[in-house]
C-alpha positions as CSV (number, residue, x, y, z in Angstrom):
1,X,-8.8,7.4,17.8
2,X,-5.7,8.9,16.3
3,X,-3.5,6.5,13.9
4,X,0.0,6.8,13.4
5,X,1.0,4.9,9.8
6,X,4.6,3.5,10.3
7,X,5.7,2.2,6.8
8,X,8.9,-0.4,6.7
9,X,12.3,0.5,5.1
10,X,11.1,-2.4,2.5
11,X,7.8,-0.9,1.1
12,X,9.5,2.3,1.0
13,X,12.1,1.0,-1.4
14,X,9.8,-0.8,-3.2
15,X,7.5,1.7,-3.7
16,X,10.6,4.1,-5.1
17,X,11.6,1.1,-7.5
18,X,7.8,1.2,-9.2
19,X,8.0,4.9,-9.4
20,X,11.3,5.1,-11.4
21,X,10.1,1.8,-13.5
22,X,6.7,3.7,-13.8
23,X,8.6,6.9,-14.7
24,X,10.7,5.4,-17.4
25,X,7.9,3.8,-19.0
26,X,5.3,6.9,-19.2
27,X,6.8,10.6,-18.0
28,X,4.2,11.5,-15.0
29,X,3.2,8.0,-14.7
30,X,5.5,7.8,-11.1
31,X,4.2,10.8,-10.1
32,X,0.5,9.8,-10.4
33,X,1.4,6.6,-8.7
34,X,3.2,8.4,-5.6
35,X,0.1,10.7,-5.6
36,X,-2.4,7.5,-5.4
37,X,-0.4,5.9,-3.1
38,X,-0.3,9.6,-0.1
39,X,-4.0,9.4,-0.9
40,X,-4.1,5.4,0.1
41,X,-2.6,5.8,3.4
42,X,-4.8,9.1,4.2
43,X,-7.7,6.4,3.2
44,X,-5.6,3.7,5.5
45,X,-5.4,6.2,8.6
46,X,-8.9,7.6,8.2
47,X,-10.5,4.1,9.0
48,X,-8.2,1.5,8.5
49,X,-10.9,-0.8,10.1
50,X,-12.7,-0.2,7.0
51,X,-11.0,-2.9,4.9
52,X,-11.3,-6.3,4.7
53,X,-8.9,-8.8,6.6
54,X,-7.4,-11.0,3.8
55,X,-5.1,-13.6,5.6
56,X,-4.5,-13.6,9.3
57,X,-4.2,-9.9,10.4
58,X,-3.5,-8.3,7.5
59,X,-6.1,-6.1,5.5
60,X,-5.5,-4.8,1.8
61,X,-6.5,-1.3,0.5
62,X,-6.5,-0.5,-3.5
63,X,-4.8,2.7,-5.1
64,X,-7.3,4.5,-6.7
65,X,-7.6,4.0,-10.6
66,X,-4.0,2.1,-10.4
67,X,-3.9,-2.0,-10.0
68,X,-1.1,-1.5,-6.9
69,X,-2.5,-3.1,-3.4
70,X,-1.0,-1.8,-0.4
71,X,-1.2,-4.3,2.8
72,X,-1.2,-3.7,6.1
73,X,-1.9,-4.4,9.8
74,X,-3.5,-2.6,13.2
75,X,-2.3,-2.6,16.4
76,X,-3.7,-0.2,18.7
77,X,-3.1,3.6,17.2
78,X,0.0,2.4,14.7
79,X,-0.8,0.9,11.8
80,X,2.1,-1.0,9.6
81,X,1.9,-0.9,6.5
82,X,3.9,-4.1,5.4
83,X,3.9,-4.3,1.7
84,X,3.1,-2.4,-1.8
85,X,2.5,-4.5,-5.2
86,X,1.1,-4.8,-8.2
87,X,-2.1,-6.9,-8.3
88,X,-0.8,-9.1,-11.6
89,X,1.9,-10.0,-10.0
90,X,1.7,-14.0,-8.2
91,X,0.1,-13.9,-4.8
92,X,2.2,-13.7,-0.9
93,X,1.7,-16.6,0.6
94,X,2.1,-14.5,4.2
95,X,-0.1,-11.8,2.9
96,X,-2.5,-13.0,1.0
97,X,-3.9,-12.3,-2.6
């Protein structure tokens, strides 16, 4: 089957806000982040059945070598992909840890 990733106008600003804070911080840092995060969803679309259901429907899937967590859901061939965050930061209650 053939998955189509639809990512919400939230998690795309939010994933923009941690590259220019990640930018600021360390030059190339953002970049490597936006880079871990194309080859998450290619991970996410491969076999998104692969990852482990954390809270309800919702499954989790790491960034490689970077503490960000990106959370999302299957229905049928779309999966949406519902929230990006740092794993230090306090646990969703709707998501999960």
């Amino acid at each position: 089957m053939t998955f189509k990733l639809v990512v919400r106008p939230g998690v795309t600003a939010e994933a923009s806000r941690i590259f220019v804070y990640r930018e600021a911080q360390v030059r190339g840092s953002g970049i490597r982040f936006v880079d871990g995060l194309k080859e998450c969803f290619a991970r996410i679309k491969t076999n998104p059945y692969g990852f482990q259901v954390r809270r309800g429907e919702y499954r989790h899937a790491m960034l490689t070598k970077l503490k960000y967590r990106v959370v999302f859901r299957v229905e049928g061939p779309r999966i949406y992909v519902v929230q990006v965050r740092h794993t230090s930061r306090k646990p969703s209650k709707r998501f999960g840890p």
